[in-house]
N, C-alpha and C positions, 0 to 999 in steps of 0.2 A: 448411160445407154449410148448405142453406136449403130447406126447402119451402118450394114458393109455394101459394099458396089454392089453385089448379088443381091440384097433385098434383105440377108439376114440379118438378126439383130443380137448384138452382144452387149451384156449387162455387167457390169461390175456390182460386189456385195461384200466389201470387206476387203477380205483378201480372195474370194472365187469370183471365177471368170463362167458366164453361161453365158448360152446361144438361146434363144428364146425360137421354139420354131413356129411355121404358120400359126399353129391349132393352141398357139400361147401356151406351149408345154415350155419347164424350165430345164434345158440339160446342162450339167455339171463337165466343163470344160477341162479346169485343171484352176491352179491355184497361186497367187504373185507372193512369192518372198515377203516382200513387207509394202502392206496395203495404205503405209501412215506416212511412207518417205514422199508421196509427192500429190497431186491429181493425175488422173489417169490420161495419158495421151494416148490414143490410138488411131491408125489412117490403115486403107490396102490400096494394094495396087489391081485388085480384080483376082487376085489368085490367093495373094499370103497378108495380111495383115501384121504389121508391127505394132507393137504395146511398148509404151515406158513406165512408169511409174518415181523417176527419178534417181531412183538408183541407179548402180554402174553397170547392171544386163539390163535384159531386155526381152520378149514373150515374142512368139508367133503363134499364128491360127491360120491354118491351112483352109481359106476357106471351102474347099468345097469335101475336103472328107473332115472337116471341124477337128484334127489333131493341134491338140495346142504344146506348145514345146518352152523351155530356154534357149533363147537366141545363140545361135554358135555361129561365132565369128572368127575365124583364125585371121584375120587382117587384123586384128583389134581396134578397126575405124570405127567403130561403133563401142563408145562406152559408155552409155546411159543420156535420158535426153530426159528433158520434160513437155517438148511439143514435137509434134510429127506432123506433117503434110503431105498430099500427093499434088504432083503437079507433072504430068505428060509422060508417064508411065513409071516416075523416080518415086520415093518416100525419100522426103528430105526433114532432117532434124536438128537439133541445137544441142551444142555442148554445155551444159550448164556453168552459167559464173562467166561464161569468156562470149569473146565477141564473133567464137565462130562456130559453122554450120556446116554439115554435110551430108551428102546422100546415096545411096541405093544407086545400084548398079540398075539398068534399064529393064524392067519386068518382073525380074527376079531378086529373092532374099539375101543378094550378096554384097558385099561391100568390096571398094578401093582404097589403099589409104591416101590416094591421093585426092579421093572425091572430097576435098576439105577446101572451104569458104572464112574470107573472115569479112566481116561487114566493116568496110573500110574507110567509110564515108566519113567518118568524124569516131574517134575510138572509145564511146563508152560501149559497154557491156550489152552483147544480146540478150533481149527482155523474153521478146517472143517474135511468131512468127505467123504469117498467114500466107495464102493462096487465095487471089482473086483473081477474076480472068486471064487466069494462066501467066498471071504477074506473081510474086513472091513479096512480100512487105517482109523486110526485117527491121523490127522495133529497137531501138537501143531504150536505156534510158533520158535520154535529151533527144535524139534522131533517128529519124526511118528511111531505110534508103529501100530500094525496088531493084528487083533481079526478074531475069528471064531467062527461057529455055533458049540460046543462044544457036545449042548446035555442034559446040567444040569439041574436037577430038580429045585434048586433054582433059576437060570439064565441060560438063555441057551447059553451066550458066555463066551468066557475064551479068553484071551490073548495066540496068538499064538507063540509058543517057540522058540527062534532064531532067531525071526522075526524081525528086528528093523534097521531106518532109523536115521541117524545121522543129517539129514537137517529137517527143517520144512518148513511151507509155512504162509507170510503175507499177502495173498493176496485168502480171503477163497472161491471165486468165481472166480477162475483160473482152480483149481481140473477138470478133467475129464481123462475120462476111451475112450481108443479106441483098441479094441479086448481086446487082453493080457498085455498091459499097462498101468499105471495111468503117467497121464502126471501134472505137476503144473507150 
């Protein structure tokens, strides 16, 4: 299950995707390729929602007329993730296996190929990732280093200075946020 920023609510069941509305009626959204390649990550930005599921595409869900699609990207920056985040109008995600990240053009479903991150701090492999007060944690597995929305015209995050965590995490669907803390 998923709130989206508007109040709705989107369920995964396999491989189908529903919107569950007020009145807890279940509508039939559309349906993920293969329901068994990953856990399901999903974030919006207030308008379109990204899906991954691990594999190399990717799903949208327009929230407000609930069409759900296959990701179409002609940049190719986006080739499948296993976590998503929103963080100050961006959906930022992870490359699976490697130590880098990238995100969403500002508001909208589009992608750069230059919007690409590699977590640099020390090179093992991004694990996972989170958003806490408008900080970014990227987990390796031995280190977690912190990014922020910077501003930059070529990329808009920068690695936050002083920021850094000596532990990592094996386990990338452990991460969660509750108020002011990231817990693993």
């Amino acid at each position: 299950l998923c709130r989206a920023a508007s109040g709705g609510l989107v369920a995964f069941v396999g491989q189908e995707v529903y919107y569950i509305d007020p009145g807890y009626g279940w509508n039939l959204l559309g349906s993920l390729a293969d329901p068994l390649a990953s856990q399901i990550a999903i974030a919006d930005n207030g308008t379109e929602a990204l899906i991954a599921d691990g594999s190399p595409s990717g799903y949208t869900i327009n929230i407000e007329s609930l069409a759900f699609a296959t990701l179409f990207d002609p940049t190719g920056a986006f080739t499948g993730s296993t976590q998503i985040e929103f963080i100050d109008t961006f959906l930022i995600y992870n490359y699976p296996g490697t130590r880098f990240w990238g995100s969403s053009l500002s508001n909208v479903m589009e992608f750069d190929g230059l919007y690409i991150a590699g977590k640099d701090g020390y090179p093992d492999p991004l694990v996972a990732m989170n958003v806490n007060r408008r900080e970014i944690l990227l987990f390796g597995e031995l280190k977690t280093e912190f990014w922020y929305n910077a501003g930059g015209a070529a990329y808009p995050f920068a690695v936050l200075p002083g920021a850094y965590i000596e532990h990592g995490c094996l386990a990338p669907f452990s991460v969660a946020a509750y108020d002011t803390e990231t817990y693993w």
